[in-house]
N, C-alpha and C positions, 0 to 999 in steps of 0.2 A: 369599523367598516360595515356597512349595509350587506345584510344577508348574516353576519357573524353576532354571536349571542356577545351583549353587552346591556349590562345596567348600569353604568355610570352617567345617569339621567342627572341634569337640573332640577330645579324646581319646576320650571315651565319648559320643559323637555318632553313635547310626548312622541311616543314611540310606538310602530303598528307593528305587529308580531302577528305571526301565521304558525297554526298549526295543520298537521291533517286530521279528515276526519272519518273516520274506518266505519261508515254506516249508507251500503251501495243500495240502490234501491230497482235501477235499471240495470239488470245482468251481473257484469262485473265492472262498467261504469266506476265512477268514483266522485261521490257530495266535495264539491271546494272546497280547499282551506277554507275553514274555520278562523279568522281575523279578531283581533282586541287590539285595546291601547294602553299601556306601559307611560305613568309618569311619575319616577322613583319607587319610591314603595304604594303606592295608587295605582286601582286597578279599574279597567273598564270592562267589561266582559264581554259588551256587542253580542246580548240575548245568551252567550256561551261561557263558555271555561276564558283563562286567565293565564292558566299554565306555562312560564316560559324557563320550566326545568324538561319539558317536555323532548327529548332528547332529539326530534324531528323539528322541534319549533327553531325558528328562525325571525329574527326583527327585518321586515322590510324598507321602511324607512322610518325618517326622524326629520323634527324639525322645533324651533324654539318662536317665542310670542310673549308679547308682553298678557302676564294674569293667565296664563293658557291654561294653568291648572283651575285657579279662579272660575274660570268660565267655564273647562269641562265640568265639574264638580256641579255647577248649577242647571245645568240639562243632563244630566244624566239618565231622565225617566226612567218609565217600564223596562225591567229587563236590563240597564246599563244600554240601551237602545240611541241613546242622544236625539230623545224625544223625535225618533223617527216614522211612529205611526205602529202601524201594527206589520207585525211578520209574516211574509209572504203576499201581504199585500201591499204595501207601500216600498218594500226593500226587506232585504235580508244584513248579516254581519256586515257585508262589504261596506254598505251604505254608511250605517250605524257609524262605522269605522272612518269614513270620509268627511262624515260630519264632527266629530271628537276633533279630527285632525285640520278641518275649518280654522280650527284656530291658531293655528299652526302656520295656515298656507300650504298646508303638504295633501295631499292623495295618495290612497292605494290604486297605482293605475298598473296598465300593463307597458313593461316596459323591457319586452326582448328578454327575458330571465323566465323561470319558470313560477317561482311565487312572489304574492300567494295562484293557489293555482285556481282556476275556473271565475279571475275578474271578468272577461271578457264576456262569459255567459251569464253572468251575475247582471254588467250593465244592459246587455242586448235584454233585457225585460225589465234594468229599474231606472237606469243612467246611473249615474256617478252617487246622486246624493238622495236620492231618492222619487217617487211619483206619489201624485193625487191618488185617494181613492177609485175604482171605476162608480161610473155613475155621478161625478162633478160635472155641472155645463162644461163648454167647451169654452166660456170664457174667464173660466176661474185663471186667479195665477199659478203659476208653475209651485213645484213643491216648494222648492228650495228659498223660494223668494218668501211665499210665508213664513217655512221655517226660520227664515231672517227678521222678521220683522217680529214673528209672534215668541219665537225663542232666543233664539242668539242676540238678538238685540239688547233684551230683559237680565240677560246674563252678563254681557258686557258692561250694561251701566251698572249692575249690582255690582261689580267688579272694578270699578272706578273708573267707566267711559261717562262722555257728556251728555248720553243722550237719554232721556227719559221716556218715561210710557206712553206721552200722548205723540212720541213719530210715528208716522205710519211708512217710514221706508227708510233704509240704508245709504247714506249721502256715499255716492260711487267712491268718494275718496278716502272713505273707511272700508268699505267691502276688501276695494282690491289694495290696501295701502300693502305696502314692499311686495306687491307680484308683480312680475316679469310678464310684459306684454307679448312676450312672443313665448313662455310656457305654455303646456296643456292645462296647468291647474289654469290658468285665466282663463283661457278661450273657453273651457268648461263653465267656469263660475260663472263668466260672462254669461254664457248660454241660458246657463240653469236661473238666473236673476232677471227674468222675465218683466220683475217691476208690478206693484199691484194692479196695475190700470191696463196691462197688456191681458193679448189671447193668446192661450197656448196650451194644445191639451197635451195629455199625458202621450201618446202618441209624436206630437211634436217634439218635443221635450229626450224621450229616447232616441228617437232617429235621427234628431239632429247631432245630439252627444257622440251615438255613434257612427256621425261621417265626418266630425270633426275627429275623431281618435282615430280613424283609418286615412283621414289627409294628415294629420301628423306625422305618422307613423310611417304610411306607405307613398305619402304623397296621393293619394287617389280625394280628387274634391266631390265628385259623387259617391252617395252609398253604393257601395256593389252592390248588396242584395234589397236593395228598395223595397219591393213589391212583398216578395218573402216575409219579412222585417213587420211590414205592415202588416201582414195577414196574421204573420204569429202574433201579435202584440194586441188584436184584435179578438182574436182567439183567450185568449189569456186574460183579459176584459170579460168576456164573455165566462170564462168558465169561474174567475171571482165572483161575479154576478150572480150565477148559478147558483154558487153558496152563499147566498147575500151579506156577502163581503163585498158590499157598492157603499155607497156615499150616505144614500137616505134608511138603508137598512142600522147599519153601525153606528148612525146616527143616538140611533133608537138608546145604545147600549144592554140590552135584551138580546143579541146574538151570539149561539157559543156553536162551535162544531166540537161534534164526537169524534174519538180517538179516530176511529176508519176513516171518516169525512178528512181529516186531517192529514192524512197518509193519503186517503186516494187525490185528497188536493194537490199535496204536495210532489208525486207522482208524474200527474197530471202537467203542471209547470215546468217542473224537471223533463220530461221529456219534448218539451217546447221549445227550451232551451239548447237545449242537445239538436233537435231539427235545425236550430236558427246555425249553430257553429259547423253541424254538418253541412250544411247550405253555403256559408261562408266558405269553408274552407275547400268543395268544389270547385266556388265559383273563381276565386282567386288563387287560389292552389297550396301547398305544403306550404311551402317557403315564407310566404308571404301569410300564412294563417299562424306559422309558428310564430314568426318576429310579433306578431300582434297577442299571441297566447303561452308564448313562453315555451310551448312543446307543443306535440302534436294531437297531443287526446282530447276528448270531451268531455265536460265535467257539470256535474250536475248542481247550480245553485244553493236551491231550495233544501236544508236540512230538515227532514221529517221528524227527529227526537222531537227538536227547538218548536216546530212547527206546531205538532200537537200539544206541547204545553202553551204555547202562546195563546193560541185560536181557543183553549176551554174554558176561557172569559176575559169577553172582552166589554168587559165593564169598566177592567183595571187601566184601559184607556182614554177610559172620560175624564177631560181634564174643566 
């Protein structure tokens, strides 16, 4: 049963587990579960620990796939990351964790329960699977569609799919084969699979994510807090930028932040996050903020340990 500890995994069984994680940075605030993937004795760690004797950890979901192990094992990247870019700027665990489970068909979403806890603040600055660096045109593709194309694809066919290196995109009837048109993991993926030849910046990509998860959930087909959403998200652009964690900077592979740069980053984000939910949950109220966040509190994404070890080179993401 979901939410109770079991490892009676398959082979292509994987499994997303949540711990918490005891390192507050605003007040008495609280950093989000901490997220990985479980498949049998195979461990993902999504940039963290693994841990699921952890006496608070809990399995959120599960799901099965043909090769699933097959194909985590071949993106696994930097960090057990599932080549999601770098930390705190393209996404954190959650993502990490969304993408492992791609193969799957499964998601860590928020679904009326309390973990893992602080999804909601995690997507409102990455979406689901992750973003572009800031500082990409505005006509690049979405993350996730390259991610498909430049990774999961490559993993797939080493793993006994048809399709070799020279496609340059995902034939829809492989993407979405056994989802359910009227789940949130489709309308999500759908979202997030922009297709190379589309515009959609990173901006797009979030806000749309999150008013499809608030019409699911609440039935509401506009974002409640549009304008908010926007400014944070801009802001947050901006203060990456700052630390030239943009596009053409990282490019270089030449940029590292120091320990403080790395905390006052992560800080920084963290409390952006925490705006965007307390904004949320004025706008629309308890009730409706909890069914979307599992409880009533505010949680801080962005983990400063993980943070500052990621950011002190990022060389090790020159692929």
């Amino acid at each position: 049963m979901i939410g109770e500890k079991n490892l009676n995994s398959t082979r292509n069984t994987l499994e997303a587990w949540a711990t918490p994680v005891d390192a507050p940075v605003i007040g008495e605030l609280k950093v989000a579960d901490h997220t990985f993937v479980v498949c049998g004795t195979s461990r993902f760690g999504c940039w963290g620990g693994s841990d699921t004797t952890n006496p608070h950890a809990c399995r959120v979901t599960s799901g099965s796939g043909d090769n699933a192990l097959c194909k985590a094992n071949n993106y696994r990247g930097p960090f057990d990351s599932a080549c999601l870019g770098i930390y705190a700027v393209n996404g954190v665990c959650h993502q990490s964790t969304n993408l492992f489970l791609f193969a799957v068909d499964h998601t860590v979403l928020p679904l009326n329960r309390e973990r893992p806890h602080g999804v909601i603040a995690s997507h409102a600055l990455y979406t689901v699977y992750g973003v572009e660096a800031p500082g990409m045109i505005s006509t690049a593709p979405t993350f996730f569609a390259r991610w498909n194309v430049a990774v999961y694809q490559q993993a797939y066919w080493r793993c006994g799919g048809p399709f070799g290196e020279s496609s340059d995109e995902i034939p829809e009837e492989i993407l979405f084969a056994g989802m359910d048109e009227n789940s949130l993991e489709y309308r999500i993926t759908k979202n997030n699979y922009a297709g190379t030849g589309m515009s959609n910046t990173v901006t797009d990509t979030v806000i749309s994510d999150f008013g499809i998860i608030t019409d699911h959930y609440l039935q509401m087909p506009e974002h409640p807090v549009l304008s908010a959403h926007t400014e944070i998200l801009a802001e947050k652009n901006n203060l990456l930028s700052h630390y030239g964690l943009n596009a053409p900077e990282i490019g270089t592979g030449t940029k590292s932040l120091s320990a403080n740069d790395s905390k006052d980053l992560s800080n920084s984000l963290n409390k952006l996050a925490v705006l965007f939910q307390d904004t949320l949950k004025t706008k629309i109220g308890s009730e409706a903020y909890t069914a979307l966040n599992g409880d009533e509190y505010f949680y801080q994404p962005v983990n400063p340990d993980i943070a500052a070890k990621a950011l002190s080179d990022l060389t090790i993401y020159q692929r």
